[in-house]
N, C-alpha and C positions, 0 to 999 in steps of 0.2 A: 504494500500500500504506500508508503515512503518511497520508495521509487515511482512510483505510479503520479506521486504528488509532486514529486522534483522536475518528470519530464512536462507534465503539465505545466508549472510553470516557467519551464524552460522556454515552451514553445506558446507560453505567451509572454514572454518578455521578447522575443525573435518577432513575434508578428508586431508588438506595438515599439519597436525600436525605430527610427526615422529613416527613410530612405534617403540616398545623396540627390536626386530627383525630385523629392519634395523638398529639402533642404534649401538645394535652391531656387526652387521655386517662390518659396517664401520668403526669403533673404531679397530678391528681385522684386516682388511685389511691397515688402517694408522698405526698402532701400528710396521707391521711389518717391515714398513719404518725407526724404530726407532734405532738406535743401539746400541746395548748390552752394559748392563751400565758394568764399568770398576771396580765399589765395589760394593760388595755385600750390598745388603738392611740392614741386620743387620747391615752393619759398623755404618748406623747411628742413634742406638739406644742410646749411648752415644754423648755429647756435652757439652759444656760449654758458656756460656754466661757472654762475658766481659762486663766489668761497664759500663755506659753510658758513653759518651763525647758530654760534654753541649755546645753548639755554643755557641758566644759572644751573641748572640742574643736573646737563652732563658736564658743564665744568667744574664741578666738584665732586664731583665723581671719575675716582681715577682711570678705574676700567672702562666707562662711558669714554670718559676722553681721548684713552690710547686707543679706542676703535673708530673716535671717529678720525683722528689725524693720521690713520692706516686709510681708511676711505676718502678722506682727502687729495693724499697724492695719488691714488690712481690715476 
């Protein structure tokens, strides 16, 4: 009976699983709800990443701090 019960819902987790076909189907049909981005993709090939700013709270915390001045210079 346990086996009986396992493949039953084997094979209904297989039949309500998503097919790549409806996936995107739906993904095409939301997407068009979306609106037109305002820059182009390229614009954000370039960026810059300013320094950290350490709360009171990692900097007084030793461990907090030597992790984030390890993630820092990356």
């Amino acid at each position: 009976m346990e086996k009986l019960s396992i493949l039953i819902l084997l094979i209904f987790i297989a039949a309500c699983s998503p097919k790549p076909a409806k996936l995107n189907a739906v993904a095409v049909q939301e997407s068009s709800h979306l609106a037109k981005p305002t820059k182009p993709f390229s614009a954000f090939s370039t960026y810059e990443l300013r320094p950290f700013v350490l709360s009171s709270e990692v900097r007084d915390s030793g461990k907090k701090r030597k992790h984030a001045v390890k993630l820092e210079k990356r």
